[in-house]
N, C-alpha and C positions, 0 to 999 in steps of 0.2 A: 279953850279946848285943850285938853291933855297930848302931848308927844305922843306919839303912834311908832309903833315899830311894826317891820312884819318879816315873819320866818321866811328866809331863802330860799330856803327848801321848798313850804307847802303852800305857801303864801298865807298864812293864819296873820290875822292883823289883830294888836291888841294893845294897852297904854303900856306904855315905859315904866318901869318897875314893877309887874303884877309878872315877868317872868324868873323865874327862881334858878334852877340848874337847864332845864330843858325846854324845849316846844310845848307844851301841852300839846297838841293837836301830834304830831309828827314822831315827836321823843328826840331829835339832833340838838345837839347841843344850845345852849342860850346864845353863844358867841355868833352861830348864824343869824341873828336877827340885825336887821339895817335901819335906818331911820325910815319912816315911812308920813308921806303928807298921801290927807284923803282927798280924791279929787270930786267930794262929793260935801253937798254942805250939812253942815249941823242937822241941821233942824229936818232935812231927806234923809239922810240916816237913823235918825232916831225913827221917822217914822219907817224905815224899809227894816231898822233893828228890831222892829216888833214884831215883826215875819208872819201879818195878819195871814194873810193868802197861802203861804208852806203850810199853815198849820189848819185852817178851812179845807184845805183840799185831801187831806186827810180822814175826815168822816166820808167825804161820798167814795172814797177807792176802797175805806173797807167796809161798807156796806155794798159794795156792787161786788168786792171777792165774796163777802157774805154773803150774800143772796144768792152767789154761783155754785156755793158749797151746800148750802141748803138743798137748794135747785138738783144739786147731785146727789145729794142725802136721799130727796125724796121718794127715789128711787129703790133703795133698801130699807127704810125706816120700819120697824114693826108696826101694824099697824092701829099697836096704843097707844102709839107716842106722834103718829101723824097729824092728827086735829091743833096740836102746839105745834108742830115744825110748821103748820099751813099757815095759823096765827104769825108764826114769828117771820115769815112771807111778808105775809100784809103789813105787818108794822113797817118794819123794814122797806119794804117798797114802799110805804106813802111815805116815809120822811125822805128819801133819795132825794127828787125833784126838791126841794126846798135845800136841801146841802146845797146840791148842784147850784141853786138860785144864788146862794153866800157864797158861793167858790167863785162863780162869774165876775158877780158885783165887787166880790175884794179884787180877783184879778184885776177886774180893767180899774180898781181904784191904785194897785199894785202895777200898773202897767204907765199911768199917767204918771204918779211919783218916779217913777225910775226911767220911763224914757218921755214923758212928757207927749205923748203919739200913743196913740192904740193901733199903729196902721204897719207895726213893724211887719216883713214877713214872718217870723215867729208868733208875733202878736195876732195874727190874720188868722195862721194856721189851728190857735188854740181857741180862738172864737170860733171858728167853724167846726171843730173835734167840738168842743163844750158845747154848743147848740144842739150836735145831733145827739152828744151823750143824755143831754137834757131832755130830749126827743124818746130816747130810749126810754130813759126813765120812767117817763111820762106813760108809755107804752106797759112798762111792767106792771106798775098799778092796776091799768086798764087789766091785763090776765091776771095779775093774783086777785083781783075783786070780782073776776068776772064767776058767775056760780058755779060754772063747770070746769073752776081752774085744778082742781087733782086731778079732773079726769086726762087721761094719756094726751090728748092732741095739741090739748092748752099747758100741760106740763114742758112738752116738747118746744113748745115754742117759748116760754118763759125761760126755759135753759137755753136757747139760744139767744135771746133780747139778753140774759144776763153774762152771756159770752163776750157780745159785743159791747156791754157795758165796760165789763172787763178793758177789753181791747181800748175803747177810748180814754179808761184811766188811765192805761197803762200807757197812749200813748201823748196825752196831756203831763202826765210825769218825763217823762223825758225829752221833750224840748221845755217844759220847766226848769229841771234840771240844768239843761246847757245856759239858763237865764239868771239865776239864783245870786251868780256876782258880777252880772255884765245890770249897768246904769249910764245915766249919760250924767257928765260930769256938771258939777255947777250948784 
């Protein structure tokens, strides 16, 4: 395994001689970097360096802002171009649930690699967000396929299932976030 250093500044961790004058990540000087051991083995590293899960949970947050911008489009839209905005509903709504399905399954494959427990309170917290996000989802479908979904009652309620779509991305990203470089060592 290659020497590791990492910026004192920002914490950026990367091999010994792949830094030139600066941080990458930060821009302070090279001279801030210290020796750095990982407390983390090879072979959980390469797999957490893959970052399946950061990059799955990315298609369902922007198909659920998508769908919410649509959802507000269709409100003004002419009414040439609504038969494709309603189309482009229904696509979008049926593949969500199925994101949501690969964001789960990486999570909790991303949650055993790094803390070995799925039972963290973080870990608890984003299984029950992602179930109900999944729930949501599931629901959107049901109104954009349902036949009277342009008409006003079922519009009204698909903008808000997609609000709260919204909301559980948005709050699945940020205790992700606070997860991103916390592992259990070994």
């Amino acid at each position: 395994m290659a020497n590791l250093i990492r910026c004192k500044a920002c914490g950026y961790v990367t091999c010994e001689g792949k830094i030139k004058d600066v941080c990458p990540a930060c821009g302070v000087p090279a001279k801030m970097f210290e020796p750095y051991t990982d407390p983390v083995s090879e072979k959980r590293r390469m797999i957490l360096g893959l970052h399946i899960h950061p990059i799955m949970v990315h298609f369902p947050q922007a198909f659920a802002i998508t769908l919410f911008l649509l959802a507000v489009l269709s409100y003004v839209t002419p009414p040439a171009i609504k038969e494709a905005l309603f189309v482009s509903i229904q696509v979008i709504s049926f593949f969500l649930p199925y994101f949501i399905i690969l964001s789960l399954l990486t999570g909790l494959f991303d949650s055993k690699i790094r803390f070995r427990k799925l039972t963290t309170p973080f870990l608890k917290k984003k299984i029950i967000i992602g179930l109900l996000y999944l729930s949501i989802s599931i629901a959107l479908v049901f109104v954009a396929f349902s036949g009277g979904f342009p008409a006003s009652p079922l519009r009204e309620y698909f903008t808000l299932l997609s609000i709260i779509a919204v909301a559980c991305s948005a709050g699945l990203g940020l205790i992700g976030g606070h997860l991103m470089e916390a592992k259990f060592p070994g």
